[in-house]
C-alpha positions as CSV (number, residue, x, y, z in Angstrom):
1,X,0.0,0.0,0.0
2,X,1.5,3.5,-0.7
3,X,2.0,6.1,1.7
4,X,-1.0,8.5,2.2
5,X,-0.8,11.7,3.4
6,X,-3.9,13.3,5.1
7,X,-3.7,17.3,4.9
8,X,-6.0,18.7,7.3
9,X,-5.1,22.4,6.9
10,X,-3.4,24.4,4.1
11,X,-1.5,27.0,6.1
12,X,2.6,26.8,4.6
13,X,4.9,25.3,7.6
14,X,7.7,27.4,6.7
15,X,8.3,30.6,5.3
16,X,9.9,29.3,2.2
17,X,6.2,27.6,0.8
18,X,5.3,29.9,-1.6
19,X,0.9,30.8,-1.0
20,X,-1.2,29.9,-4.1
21,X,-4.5,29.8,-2.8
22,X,-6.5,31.8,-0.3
23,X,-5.5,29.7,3.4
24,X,-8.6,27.8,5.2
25,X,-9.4,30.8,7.4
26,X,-9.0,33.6,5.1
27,X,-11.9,31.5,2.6
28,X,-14.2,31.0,5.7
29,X,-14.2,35.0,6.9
30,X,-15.4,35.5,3.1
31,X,-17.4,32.7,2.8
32,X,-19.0,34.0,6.3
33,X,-19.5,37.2,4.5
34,X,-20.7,36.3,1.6
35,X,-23.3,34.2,3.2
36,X,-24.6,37.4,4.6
37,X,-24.7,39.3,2.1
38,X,-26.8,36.8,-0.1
39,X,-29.2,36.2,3.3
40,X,-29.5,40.4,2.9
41,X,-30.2,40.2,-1.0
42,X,-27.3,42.3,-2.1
43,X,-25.5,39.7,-3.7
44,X,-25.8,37.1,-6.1
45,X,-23.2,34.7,-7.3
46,X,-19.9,34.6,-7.0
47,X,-16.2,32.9,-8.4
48,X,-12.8,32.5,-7.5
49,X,-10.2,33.9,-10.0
50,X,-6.5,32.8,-9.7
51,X,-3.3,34.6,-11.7
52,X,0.5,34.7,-10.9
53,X,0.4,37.8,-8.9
54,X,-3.4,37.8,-7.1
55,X,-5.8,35.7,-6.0
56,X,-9.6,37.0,-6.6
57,X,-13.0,36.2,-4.9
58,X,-15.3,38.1,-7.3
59,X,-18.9,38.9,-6.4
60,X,-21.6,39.4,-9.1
61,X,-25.5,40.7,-8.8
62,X,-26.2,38.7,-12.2
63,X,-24.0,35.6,-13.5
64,X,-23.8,37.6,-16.8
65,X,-22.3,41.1,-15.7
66,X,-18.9,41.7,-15.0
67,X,-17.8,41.5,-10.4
68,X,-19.5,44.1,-8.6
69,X,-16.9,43.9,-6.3
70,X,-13.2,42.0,-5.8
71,X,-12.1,40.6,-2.7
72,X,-7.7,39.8,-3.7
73,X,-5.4,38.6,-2.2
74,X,-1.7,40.0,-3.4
75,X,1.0,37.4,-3.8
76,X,3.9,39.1,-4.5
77,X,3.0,42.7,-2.2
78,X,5.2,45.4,-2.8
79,X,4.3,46.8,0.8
80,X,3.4,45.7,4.1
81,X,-0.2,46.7,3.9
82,X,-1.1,45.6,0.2
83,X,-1.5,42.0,0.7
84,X,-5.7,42.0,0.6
85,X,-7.3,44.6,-0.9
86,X,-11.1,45.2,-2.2
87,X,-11.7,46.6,-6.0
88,X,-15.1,47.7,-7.6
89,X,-16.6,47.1,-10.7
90,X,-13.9,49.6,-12.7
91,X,-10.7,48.4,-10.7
92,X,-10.6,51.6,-8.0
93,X,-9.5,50.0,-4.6
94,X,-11.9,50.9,-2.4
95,X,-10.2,49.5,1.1
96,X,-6.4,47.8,1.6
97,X,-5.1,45.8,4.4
98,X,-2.6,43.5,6.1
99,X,-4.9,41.3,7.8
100,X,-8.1,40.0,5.6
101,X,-10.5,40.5,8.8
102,X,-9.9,43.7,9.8
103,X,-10.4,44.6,6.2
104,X,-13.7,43.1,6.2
105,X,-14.8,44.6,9.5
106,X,-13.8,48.0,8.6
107,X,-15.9,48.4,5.4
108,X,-19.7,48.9,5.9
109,X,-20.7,46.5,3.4
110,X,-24.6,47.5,3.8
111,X,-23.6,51.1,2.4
112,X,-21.8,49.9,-0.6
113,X,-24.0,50.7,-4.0
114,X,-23.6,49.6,-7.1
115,X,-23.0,52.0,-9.9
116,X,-24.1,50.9,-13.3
């Protein structure tokens, strides 16, 4: 029988691992918040977008428009505070952070509007 090897959380055990994906608790504080905003109505549908440089959980109001908004996450960050940042539909970031749940709690996602 080969060796199996169970892996129970994706978080790098060294600082050399290079980060391709967003880590177990970063996807469950937007899951969390997406969940809400669907419960409220604002939002829709959503997908996951993944380059080189960024990761991207994009939010749509219809399955045919372009994201409403972008949650990323920065890969190669030039600066301390530019690894997650939010983007709107025409690429303006609206908030940027260090830490993914600070940078959700600090923007009042109720008061966000969509401009068409």
């Amino acid at each position: 029988m080969r060796n199996l090897k169970l892996v129970v959380n994706n978080v790098p055990n060294n600082n050399e691992e290079k980060e391709i994906f967003f880590v177990k608790k970063e996807l469950q504080t937007i899951l969390n918040l997406y969940g809400q905003m669907v419960a409220n109505g604002s939002w829709k549908d959503y997908g996951v977008s993944i380059g080189p440089k960024e990761i991207s959980f994009d939010v749509y109001q219809r399955a045919s428009e372009r994201p409403i908004l972008r949650i990323l996450k920065n890969l190669k960050p030039k600066s301390y505070n530019e690894k997650f940042y939010i983007k709107d539909r025409n690429g303006f970031i609206l908030e940027k952070s260090s830490n993914l749940l600070s940078l959700i709690e600090k923007v009042k996602w109720n008061n966000l509007r969509s401009v068409k």
